[in-house]
C-alpha positions, 0 to 999 in steps of 0.5 A: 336926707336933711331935715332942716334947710339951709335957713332953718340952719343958720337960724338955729346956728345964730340962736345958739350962740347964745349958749354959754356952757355945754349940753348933753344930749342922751339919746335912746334908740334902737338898733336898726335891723334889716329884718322887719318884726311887727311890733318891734320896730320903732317907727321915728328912731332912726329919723329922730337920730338923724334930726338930733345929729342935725343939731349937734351939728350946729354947735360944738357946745352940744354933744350927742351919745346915743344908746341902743335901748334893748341892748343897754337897758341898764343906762335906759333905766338909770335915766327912768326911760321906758320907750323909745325914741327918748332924749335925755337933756342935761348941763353943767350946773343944772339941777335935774334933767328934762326928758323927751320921748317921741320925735321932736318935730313941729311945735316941740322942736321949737320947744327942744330948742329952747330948751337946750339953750335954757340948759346951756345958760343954766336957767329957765323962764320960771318965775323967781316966785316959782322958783322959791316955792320948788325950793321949798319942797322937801321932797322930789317930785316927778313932774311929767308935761304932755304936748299935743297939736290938739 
């Protein structure tokens, strides 16, 4: 099953020419089961797996490495991931790395599209004023942004 049309396809083909450097994609999943235990099962993983391999598919800037959450936590802790679906986003030259938990669809899938491109490019939409301030700081910071339809 293809999430994405033909349009929306060459649409994203045509915003991501715009990338210059590659993009890393770390994707945390969990393996699929033919046995089904309440509580245990992670609803949107295998569509956001789906939706992610979509996208790597319409540049060969972007790459995709996926791991099983349970089986390799070690890697899931390393990148501070806790649940899952999870994403975690990083380039070449870019300081830190964004992370996404949840399926990015609707508005946030607009959002993981610019954002991979701002990854790609090596730069954000923050000001220059932001920038000096961040740079300024003399200590890491956990910044956490939440998106709702709401």
């Amino acid at each position: 099953m293809a999430f994405l049309s033909h349009n929306d396809q060459n649409e994203i083909k045509r915003l991501f020419e715009q990338l210059s450097g590659d993009v890393r994609l770390i994707h945390f999943t969990q393996r699929e089961s033919p046995l089904f235990l309440p509580g245990q099962e992670c609803e949107t993983c295998k569509d956001t797996r789906l939706l992610l391999e979509e996208i790597v598919g319409l540049s060969d800037k972007i790459h995709l490495e996926a791991h099983d959450f349970v089986a390799e936590n070690e890697i899931a802790r390393e990148h501070a991931i806790d649940r899952i679906p999870a994403l975690v986003m990083t380039a070449d030259g870019v300081k830190g790395k964004v992370r996404y938990f949840g399926m990015p669809s609707g508005y946030e899938f607009s959002v993981l599209l610019g954002s991979l491109v701002d990854a790609s490019l090596g730069k954000s939409a923050l000001s220059e004023e932001t920038v000096k301030v961040l740079q300024g700081l003399d200590k890491d910071l956990h910044i956490q942004v939440f998106v709702t339809p709401t």
